[in-house]
One Martini backbone bead per residue (centre of mass of N, CA, C, O) as a GRO file, in nm:
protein
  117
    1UNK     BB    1  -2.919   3.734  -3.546
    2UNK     BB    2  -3.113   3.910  -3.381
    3UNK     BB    3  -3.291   4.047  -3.637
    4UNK     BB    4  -3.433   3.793  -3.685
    5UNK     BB    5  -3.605   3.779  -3.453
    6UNK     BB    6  -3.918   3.785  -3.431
    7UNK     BB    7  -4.011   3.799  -3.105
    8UNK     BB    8  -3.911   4.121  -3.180
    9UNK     BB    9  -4.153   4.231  -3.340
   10UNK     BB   10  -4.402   4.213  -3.082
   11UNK     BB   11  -4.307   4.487  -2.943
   12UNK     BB   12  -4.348   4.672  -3.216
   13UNK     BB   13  -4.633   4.616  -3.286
   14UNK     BB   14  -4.755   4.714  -3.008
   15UNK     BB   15  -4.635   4.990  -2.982
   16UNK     BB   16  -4.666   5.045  -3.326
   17UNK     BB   17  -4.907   4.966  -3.505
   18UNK     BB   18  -4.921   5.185  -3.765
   19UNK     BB   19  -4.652   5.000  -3.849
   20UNK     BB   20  -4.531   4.887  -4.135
   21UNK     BB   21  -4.419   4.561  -4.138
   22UNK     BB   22  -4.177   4.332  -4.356
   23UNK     BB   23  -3.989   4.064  -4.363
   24UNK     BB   24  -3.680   3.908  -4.432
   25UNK     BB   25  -3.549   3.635  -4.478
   26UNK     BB   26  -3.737   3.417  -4.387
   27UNK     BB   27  -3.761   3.347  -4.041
   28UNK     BB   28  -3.541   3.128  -3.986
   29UNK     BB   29  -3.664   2.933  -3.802
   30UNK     BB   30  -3.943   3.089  -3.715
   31UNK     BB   31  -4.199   3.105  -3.920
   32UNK     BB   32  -4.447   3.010  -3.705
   33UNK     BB   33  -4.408   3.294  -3.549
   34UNK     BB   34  -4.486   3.425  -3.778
   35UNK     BB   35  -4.756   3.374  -3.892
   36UNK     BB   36  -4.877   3.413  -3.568
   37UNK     BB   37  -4.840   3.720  -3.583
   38UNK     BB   38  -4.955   3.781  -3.901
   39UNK     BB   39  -5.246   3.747  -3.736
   40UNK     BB   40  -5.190   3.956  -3.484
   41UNK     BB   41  -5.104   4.132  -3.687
   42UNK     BB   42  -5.187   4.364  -3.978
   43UNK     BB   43  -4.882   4.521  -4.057
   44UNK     BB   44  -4.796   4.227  -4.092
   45UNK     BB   45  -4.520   4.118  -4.308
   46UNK     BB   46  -4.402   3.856  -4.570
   47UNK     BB   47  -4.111   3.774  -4.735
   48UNK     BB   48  -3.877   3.609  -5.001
   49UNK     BB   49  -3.618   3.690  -4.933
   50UNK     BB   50  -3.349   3.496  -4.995
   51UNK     BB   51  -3.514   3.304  -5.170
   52UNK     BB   52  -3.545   3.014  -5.331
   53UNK     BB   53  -3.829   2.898  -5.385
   54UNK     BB   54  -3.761   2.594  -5.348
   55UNK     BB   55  -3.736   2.730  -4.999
   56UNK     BB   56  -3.937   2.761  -4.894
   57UNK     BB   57  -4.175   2.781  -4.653
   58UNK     BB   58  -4.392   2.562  -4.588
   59UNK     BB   59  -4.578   2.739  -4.376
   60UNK     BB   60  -4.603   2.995  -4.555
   61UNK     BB   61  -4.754   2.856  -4.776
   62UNK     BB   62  -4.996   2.740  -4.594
   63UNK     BB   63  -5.079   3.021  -4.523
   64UNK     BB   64  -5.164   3.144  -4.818
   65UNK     BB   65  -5.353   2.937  -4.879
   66UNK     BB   66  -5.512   3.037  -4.620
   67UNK     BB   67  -5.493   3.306  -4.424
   68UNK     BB   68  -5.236   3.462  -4.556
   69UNK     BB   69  -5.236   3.573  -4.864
   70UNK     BB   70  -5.211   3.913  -4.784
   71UNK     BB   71  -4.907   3.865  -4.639
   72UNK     BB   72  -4.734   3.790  -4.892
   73UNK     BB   73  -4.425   3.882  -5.069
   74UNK     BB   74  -4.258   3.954  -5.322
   75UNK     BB   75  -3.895   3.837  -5.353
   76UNK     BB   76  -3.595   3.861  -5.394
   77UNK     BB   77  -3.208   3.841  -5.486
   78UNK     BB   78  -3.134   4.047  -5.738
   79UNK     BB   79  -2.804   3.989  -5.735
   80UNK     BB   80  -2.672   3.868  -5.496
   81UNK     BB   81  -2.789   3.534  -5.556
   82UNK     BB   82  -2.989   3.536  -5.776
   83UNK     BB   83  -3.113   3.464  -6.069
   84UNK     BB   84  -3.359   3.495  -6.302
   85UNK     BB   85  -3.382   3.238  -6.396
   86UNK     BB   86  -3.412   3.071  -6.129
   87UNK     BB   87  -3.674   3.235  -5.990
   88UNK     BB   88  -3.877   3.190  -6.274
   89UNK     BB   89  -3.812   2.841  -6.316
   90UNK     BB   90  -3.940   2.802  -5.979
   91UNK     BB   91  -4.184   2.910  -5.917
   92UNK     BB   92  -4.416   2.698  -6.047
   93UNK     BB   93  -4.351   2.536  -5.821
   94UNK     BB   94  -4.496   2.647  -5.646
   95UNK     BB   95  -4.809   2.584  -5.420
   96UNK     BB   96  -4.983   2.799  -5.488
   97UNK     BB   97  -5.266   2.880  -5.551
   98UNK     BB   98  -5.463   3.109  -5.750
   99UNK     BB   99  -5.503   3.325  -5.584
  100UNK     BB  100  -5.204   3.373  -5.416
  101UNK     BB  101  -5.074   3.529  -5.654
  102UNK     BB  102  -5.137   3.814  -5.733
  103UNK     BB  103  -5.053   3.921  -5.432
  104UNK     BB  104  -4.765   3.809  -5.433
  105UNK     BB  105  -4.672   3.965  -5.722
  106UNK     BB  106  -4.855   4.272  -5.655
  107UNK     BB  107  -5.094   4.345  -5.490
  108UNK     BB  108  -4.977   4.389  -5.167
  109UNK     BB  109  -4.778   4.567  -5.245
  110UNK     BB  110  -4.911   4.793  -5.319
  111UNK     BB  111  -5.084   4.855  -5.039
  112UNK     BB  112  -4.844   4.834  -4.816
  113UNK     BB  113  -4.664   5.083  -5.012
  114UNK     BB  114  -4.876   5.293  -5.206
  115UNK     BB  115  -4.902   5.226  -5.479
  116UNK     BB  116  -4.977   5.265  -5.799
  117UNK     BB  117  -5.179   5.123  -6.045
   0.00000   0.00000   0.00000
Protein backbone atom coordinates (compact mmCIF):
# COMPACT_ATOMS: atom_id res chain seq x y z
CA UNK A 1 0.00 0.00 0.00
CA UNK A 2 3.29 2.35 0.52
CA UNK A 3 3.30 3.62 -3.18
CA UNK A 4 -0.10 4.35 -2.85
CA UNK A 5 0.65 6.96 -0.16
CA UNK A 6 -0.11 10.82 -1.37
CA UNK A 7 1.85 12.31 0.62
CA UNK A 8 4.99 10.50 -0.61
CA UNK A 9 4.49 12.28 -3.80
CA UNK A 10 4.91 15.86 -1.61
CA UNK A 11 8.66 15.35 -1.30
CA UNK A 12 9.09 14.37 -5.05
CA UNK A 13 7.32 17.07 -6.53
CA UNK A 14 9.48 19.20 -4.44
CA UNK A 15 12.59 17.73 -5.13
CA UNK A 16 11.88 17.85 -8.95
CA UNK A 17 9.72 19.84 -9.94
CA UNK A 18 10.14 19.67 -13.93
CA UNK A 19 8.61 15.88 -13.58
CA UNK A 20 5.65 15.66 -14.48
CA UNK A 21 3.74 12.53 -12.47
CA UNK A 22 0.23 11.31 -13.07
CA UNK A 23 -1.65 9.66 -9.97
CA UNK A 24 -2.87 5.98 -10.85
CA UNK A 25 -5.44 3.93 -9.19
CA UNK A 26 -7.37 6.90 -8.03
CA UNK A 27 -5.56 7.99 -4.65
CA UNK A 28 -7.92 6.43 -1.95
CA UNK A 29 -8.03 7.22 0.39
CA UNK A 30 -6.78 10.12 -0.02
CA UNK A 31 -8.04 11.83 -2.61
CA UNK A 32 -8.63 15.06 -0.57
CA UNK A 33 -4.90 15.44 0.31
CA UNK A 34 -4.55 14.34 -3.70
CA UNK A 35 -6.17 17.17 -5.28
CA UNK A 36 -4.50 20.03 -2.44
CA UNK A 37 -1.36 18.82 -3.57
CA UNK A 38 -2.38 18.80 -7.21
CA UNK A 39 -2.97 22.64 -6.78
CA UNK A 40 0.61 23.16 -4.92
CA UNK A 41 2.45 21.62 -7.57
CA UNK A 42 1.77 22.43 -11.30
CA UNK A 43 2.91 19.13 -12.97
CA UNK A 44 1.45 17.23 -10.34
CA UNK A 45 -1.99 15.05 -12.40
CA UNK A 46 -4.84 12.55 -11.29
CA UNK A 47 -6.00 9.80 -13.55
CA UNK A 48 -9.21 7.46 -13.54
CA UNK A 49 -7.40 4.28 -13.75
CA UNK A 50 -8.93 1.58 -11.80
CA UNK A 51 -12.16 2.94 -11.05
CA UNK A 52 -15.53 2.09 -12.87
CA UNK A 53 -16.95 5.69 -13.32
CA UNK A 54 -19.73 5.17 -11.51
CA UNK A 55 -16.94 5.11 -8.26
CA UNK A 56 -14.68 8.65 -9.22
CA UNK A 57 -14.31 9.96 -5.78
CA UNK A 58 -16.68 12.58 -4.96
CA UNK A 59 -14.16 15.37 -4.40
CA UNK A 60 -11.88 14.75 -7.15
CA UNK A 61 -15.24 15.18 -9.85
CA UNK A 62 -15.81 18.36 -7.25
CA UNK A 63 -11.81 19.54 -8.15
CA UNK A 64 -12.19 19.03 -11.86
CA UNK A 65 -15.77 21.00 -11.87
CA UNK A 66 -14.02 24.14 -9.69
CA UNK A 67 -10.36 24.74 -10.20
CA UNK A 68 -8.58 21.48 -11.67
CA UNK A 69 -10.29 20.87 -14.86
CA UNK A 70 -6.95 20.93 -16.07
CA UNK A 71 -5.56 18.15 -14.27
CA UNK A 72 -7.41 15.15 -14.15
CA UNK A 73 -7.36 12.81 -17.01
CA UNK A 74 -9.26 9.76 -18.40
CA UNK A 75 -7.94 6.39 -17.61
CA UNK A 76 -10.02 3.18 -17.80
CA UNK A 77 -9.13 -0.13 -16.75
CA UNK A 78 -9.61 -2.37 -19.61
CA UNK A 79 -9.15 -5.45 -20.29
CA UNK A 80 -7.67 -5.61 -16.86
CA UNK A 81 -10.93 -5.58 -14.62
CA UNK A 82 -13.29 -3.49 -16.48
CA UNK A 83 -15.50 -3.97 -20.06
CA UNK A 84 -15.31 -1.02 -22.45
CA UNK A 85 -19.12 -1.65 -22.56
CA UNK A 86 -19.39 -0.91 -18.61
CA UNK A 87 -16.80 2.25 -18.69
CA UNK A 88 -18.83 4.17 -21.89
CA UNK A 89 -22.12 2.75 -20.39
CA UNK A 90 -20.93 4.44 -16.90
CA UNK A 91 -19.44 7.41 -18.23
CA UNK A 92 -22.35 9.87 -19.02
CA UNK A 93 -23.55 9.85 -15.27
CA UNK A 94 -20.22 11.53 -14.33
CA UNK A 95 -21.58 14.69 -12.84
CA UNK A 96 -18.68 17.03 -14.58
CA UNK A 97 -19.37 20.21 -16.32
CA UNK A 98 -19.48 20.69 -19.84
CA UNK A 99 -15.86 22.36 -19.74
CA UNK A 100 -14.33 19.65 -18.03
CA UNK A 101 -15.65 16.99 -20.54
CA UNK A 102 -13.12 17.99 -23.37
CA UNK A 103 -10.16 18.28 -21.08
CA UNK A 104 -10.71 15.20 -19.13
CA UNK A 105 -11.66 12.75 -22.27
CA UNK A 106 -8.50 14.25 -24.79
CA UNK A 107 -6.96 17.88 -24.16
CA UNK A 108 -5.25 16.84 -20.62
CA UNK A 109 -3.52 13.78 -21.82
CA UNK A 110 -2.28 15.78 -25.24
CA UNK A 111 -0.79 18.57 -22.83
CA UNK A 112 0.87 16.31 -20.06
CA UNK A 113 2.25 13.65 -22.36
CA UNK A 114 3.14 15.94 -25.37
CA UNK A 115 0.98 14.26 -27.72
CA UNK A 116 0.63 15.64 -31.18
CA UNK A 117 -2.93 16.58 -32.26
Amino acid sequence: MAPQKIELLDEVCWFFPELKIVMRHGAEPWEDLAWKLMLKYPNLYYSTSAFAPRFYPKSIIEFANTRGADKILYAGYFPMGLSLDRIFRELPEVPFKEHVWPKFLRENAVKVFNLST
